[in-house]
C-alpha positions, 0 to 999 in steps of 0.5 A, spaced: 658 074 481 659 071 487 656 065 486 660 060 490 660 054 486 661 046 490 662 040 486 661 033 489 664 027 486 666 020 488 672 021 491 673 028 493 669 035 494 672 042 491 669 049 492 671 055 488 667 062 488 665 066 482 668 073 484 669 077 477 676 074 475 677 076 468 684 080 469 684 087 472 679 085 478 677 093 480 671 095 476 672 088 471 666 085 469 668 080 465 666 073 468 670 067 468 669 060 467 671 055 472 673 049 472 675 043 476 678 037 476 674 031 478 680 026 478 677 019 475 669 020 476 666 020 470 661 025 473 659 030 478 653 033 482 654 041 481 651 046 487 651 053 485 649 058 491 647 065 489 648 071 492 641 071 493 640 065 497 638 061 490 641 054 491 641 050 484 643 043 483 644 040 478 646 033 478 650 027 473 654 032 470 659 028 465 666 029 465 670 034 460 664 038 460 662 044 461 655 047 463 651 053 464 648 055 470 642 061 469 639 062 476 633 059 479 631 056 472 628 049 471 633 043 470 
């Protein structure tokens, strides 16, 4: 939670933030996944910004996938 999330892709940039979602906000712990739209690109470099300060990249993301970002651990 609290994680904000930058996608890069040809073409375009998108940002979202990790607040929880999941429904009733107050007290939820549920956690979300995000997604984004890349338009045409066939892949995208994704930057997870913790709230720690912890920045992960991970790039060459393939389109119509989905990934799992553990902080700080190796790519």
């Amino acid at each position: 939670m609290g994680a904000r999330v930058t996608v890069n892709y040809p073409g375009g940039k998108s940002f979202a933030e990790n607040n929880g979602g999941g429904g009733g906000e107050n007290a939820s712990q549920g956690s979300q996944p995000l997604h984004f739209g890349i338009g045409t690109a066939s892949s995208a470099t994704v930057t997870v910004t913790w709230p720690s300060g912890t920045v992960d990249v991970v790039s060459a993301v393939p389109a119509n996938s989905s990934i799992k970002v553990i902080e700080g651990s190796p790519r």
